[in-house]
C-alpha positions in Angstrom: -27.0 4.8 5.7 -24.5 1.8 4.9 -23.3 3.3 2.3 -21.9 6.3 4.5 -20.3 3.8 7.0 -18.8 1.9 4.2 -17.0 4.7 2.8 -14.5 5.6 5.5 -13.1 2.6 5.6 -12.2 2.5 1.6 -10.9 6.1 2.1 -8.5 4.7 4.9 -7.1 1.2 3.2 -6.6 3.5 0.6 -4.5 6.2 2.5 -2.8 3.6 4.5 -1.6 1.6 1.1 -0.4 5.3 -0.2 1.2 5.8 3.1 3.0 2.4 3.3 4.2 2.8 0.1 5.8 6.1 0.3 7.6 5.0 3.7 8.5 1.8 2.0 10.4 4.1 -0.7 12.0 6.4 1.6 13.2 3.4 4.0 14.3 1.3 1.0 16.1 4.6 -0.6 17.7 5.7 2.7 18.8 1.6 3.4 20.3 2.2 0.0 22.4 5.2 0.5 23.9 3.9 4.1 24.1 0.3 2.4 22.7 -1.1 5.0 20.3 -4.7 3.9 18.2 -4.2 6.7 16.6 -0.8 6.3 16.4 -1.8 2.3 14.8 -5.2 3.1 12.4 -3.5 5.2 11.5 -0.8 3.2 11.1 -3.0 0.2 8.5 -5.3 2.1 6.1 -2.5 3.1 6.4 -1.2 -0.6 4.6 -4.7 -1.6 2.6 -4.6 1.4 1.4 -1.0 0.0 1.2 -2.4 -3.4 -0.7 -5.2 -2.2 -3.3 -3.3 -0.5 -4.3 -0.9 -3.8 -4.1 -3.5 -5.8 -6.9 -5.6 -3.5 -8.6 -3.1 -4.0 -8.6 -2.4 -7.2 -9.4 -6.2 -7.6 -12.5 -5.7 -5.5 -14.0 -2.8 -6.7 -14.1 -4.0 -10.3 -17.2 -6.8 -11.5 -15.6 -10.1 -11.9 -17.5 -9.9 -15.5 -15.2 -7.6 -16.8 -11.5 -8.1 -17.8 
């Protein structure tokens, strides 16, 4: 049974990294186009914030026995 609760929640960190990712390219890419330092600062901080969060997760899910 904890196993089954466990799950959902890797399953959404995952989707939410994937999802601020792809928002952070599209909001960096349009910021961009318009030239506008706002939009590309913003969209290039929740691109690391979605990197971040796969990455932490990468880090967790791997022994810390193995390189």
């Amino acid at each position: 049974m904890p196993a089954e609760k466990h799950r959902p929640n890797l399953l959404i960190s995952k989707l939410s990294g994937l999802i601020f990712v792809i928002l952070g390219f599209l909001i960096a890419a349009s910021g961009y186009r318009a030239a506008s330092t706002g939009y590309l600062a913003t969209g290039i901080a929740l691109l690391v914030i979605g990197i971040a969060i796969i990455a932490i997760k990468i880090v967790r899910r791997n022994p810390e026995g193995q390189p």
